[in-house]
C-alpha positions in Angstrom: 0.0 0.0 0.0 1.2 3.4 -0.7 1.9 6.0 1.8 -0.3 8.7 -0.3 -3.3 7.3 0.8 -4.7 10.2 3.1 -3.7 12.6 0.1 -5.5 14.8 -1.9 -5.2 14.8 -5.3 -3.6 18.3 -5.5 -0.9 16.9 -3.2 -0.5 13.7 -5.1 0.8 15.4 -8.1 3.8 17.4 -6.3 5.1 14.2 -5.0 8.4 12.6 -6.2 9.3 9.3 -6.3 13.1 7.9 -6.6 12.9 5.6 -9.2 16.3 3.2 -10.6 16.9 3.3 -14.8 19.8 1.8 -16.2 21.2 3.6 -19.2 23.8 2.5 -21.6 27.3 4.3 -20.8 27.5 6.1 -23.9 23.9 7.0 -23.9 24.1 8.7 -20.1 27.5 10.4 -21.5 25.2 12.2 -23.7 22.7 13.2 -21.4 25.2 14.3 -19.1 26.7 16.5 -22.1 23.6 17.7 -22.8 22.6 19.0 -19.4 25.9 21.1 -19.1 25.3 22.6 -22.2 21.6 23.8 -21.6 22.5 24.5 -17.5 20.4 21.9 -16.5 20.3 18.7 -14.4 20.7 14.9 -16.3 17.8 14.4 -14.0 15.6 17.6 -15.5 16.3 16.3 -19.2 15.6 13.0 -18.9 11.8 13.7 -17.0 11.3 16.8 -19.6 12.0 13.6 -22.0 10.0 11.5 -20.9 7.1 13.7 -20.1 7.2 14.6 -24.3 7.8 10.5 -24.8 4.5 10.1 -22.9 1.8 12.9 -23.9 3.2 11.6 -27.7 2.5 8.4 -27.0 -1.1 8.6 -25.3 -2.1 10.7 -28.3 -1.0 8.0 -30.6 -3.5 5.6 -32.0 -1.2 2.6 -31.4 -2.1 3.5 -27.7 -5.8 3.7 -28.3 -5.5 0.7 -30.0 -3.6 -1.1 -27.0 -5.4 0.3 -24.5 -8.8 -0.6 -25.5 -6.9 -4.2 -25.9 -6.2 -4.0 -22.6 -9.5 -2.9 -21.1 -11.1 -6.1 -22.9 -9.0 -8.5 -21.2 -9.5 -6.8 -17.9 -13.3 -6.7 -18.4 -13.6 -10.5 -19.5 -11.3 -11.3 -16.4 -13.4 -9.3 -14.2 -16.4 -11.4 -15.6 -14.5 -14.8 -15.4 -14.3 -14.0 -11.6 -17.8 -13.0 -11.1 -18.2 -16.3 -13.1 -20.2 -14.4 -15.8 -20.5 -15.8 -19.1 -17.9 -14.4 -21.8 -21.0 -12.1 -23.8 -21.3 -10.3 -20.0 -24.7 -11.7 -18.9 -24.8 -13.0 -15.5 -24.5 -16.5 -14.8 -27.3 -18.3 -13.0 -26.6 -19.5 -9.8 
């Protein structure tokens, strides 16, 4: 269980979590490089980065595509436990 859970959605979104990514050398070189040169943190670039990387990719329909994938599976699992038949009506019991 997370620790947020007495949080309000407002303070939710300030909070920062420590995560671990492993980057090939050559690849956190540049980053590093790149930060000096616009006065900025590796850490800055890379969460501006990936912030881009995933508005982009939400947008995309590859992601509307996968996500609506996703939300099938969940819903016939969801029926499987409820013991529902696969067309969603109710099983009798």
């Amino acid at each position: 269980m997370s620790n947020d859970q007495g949080k309000t959605t407002a303070e939710g979104k300030d909070r920062q979590v420590v995560v671990s990514v492993r980057f090939p050398g050559e690849l956190l070189d540049r980053i590093q490089a790149m930060a000096a040169v616009m006065s900025t943190t590796a850490n800055a670039l890379i969460r501006e980065g990936m912030e881009v990387y995933v508005r982009e990719q939400a947008a995309s329909s590859e992601f509307k595509q996968a996500s609506e994938k996703y939300i099938a599976e969940a819903q016939a699992r969801v029926a499987t436990v409820l013991g529902a038949p696969p067309d969603g009506r109710r099983a009798r019991g």
